[in-house]
N, C-alpha and C positions, 0 to 999 in steps of 0.2 A: 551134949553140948548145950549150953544155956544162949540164952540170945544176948546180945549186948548193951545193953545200956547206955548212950550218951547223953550226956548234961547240958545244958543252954546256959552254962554257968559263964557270957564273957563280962567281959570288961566294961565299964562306960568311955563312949568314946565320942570324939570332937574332930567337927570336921573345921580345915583350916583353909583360906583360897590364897595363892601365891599367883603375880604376874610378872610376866619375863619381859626383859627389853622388846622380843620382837612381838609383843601384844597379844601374848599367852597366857589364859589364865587357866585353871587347874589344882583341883583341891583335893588332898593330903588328908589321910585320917589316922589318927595318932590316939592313944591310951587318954580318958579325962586326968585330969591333976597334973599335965607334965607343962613345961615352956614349948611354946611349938620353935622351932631353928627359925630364924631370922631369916633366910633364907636358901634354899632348896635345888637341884638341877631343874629345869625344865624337863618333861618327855618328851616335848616333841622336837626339841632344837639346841638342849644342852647347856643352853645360858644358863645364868646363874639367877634365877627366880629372887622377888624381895614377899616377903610377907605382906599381905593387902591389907594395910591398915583402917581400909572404910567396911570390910565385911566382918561382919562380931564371928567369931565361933560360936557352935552352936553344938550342944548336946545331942547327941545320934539318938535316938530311941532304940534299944537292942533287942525288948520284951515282944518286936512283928518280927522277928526274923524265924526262920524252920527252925527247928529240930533237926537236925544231922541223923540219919537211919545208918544202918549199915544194913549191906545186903541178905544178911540174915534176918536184920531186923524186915524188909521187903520182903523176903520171900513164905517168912511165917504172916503176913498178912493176908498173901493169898492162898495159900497152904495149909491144912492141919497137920501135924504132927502123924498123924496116921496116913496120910496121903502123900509124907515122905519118904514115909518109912515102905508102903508098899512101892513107890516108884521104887527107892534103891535096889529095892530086893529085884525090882523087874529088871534094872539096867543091870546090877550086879550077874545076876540067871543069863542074860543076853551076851554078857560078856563070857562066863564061864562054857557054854555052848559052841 
């Protein structure tokens, strides 16, 4: 089995601030290049949020975020190849007994 590979390939992304009648604000992050919606539900009260027209959007930086592992990826970090392969054989033996 090979270990898996994932990519840090996303998106540029922008974040947008909306405030609700009852003096909720709460910002919305959406794909770079699109219209952000005019406006939005609220989460915490369900009004119908307007778009905050004094705070700019602003480009996300994406290039500090992790790298996504997967547990194979993890587990060959602290493992060799050889120190799996004799665990299996020990649980395998343990089991077959």
């Amino acid at each position: 089995m090979s270990p898996t590979h994932v990519t840090n390939d996303k998106a540029d992304r922008i974040e947008v601030t909306y405030a609700c009648p009852a003096n909720h604000q709460f910002v919305m992050i959406f794909a770079a290049g699109i219209t952000a919606p005019a406006t939005w539900d609220c989460p915490r009260c369900g009004k119908l949020a307007q778009l905050d027209a004094s705070d700019q959007v602003t480009v996300t930086d994406t290039t500090a975020t992790d790298i996504a592992k997967s547990h194979w990826d993890m587990l060959l970090e602290r493992r060799s190849m050889a120190e799996l392969s004799d665990m299996l054989s020990e649980r395998a033996s343990n089991l077959r007994s």
